[in-house]
C-alpha positions as CSV (number, residue, x, y, z in Angstrom):
1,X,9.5,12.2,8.7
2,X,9.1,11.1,12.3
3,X,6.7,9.1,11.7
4,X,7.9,7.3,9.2
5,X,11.3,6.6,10.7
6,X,9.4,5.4,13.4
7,X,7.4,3.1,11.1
8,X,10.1,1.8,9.2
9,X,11.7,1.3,12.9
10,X,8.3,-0.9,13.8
11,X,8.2,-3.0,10.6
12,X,12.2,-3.7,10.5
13,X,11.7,-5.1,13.9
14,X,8.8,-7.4,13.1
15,X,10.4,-8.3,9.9
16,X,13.3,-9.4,11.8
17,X,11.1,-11.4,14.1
18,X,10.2,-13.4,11.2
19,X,13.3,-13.7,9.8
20,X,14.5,-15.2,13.7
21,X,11.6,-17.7,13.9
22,X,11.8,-19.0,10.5
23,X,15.7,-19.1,10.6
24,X,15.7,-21.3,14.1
25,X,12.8,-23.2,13.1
């Protein structure tokens, strides 16, 4: 289940990336 808490961790955070570029753009 580590792993996938970390992976969900990874993805949320590049997801929210996104989200922040295209929300200031």
């Amino acid at each position: 289940m580590g792993d996938i808490k970390i992976t969900i961790r990874e993805v949320a955070q590049a997801a929210g990336v996104s989200v922040a570029t295209v929300s200031r753009a």
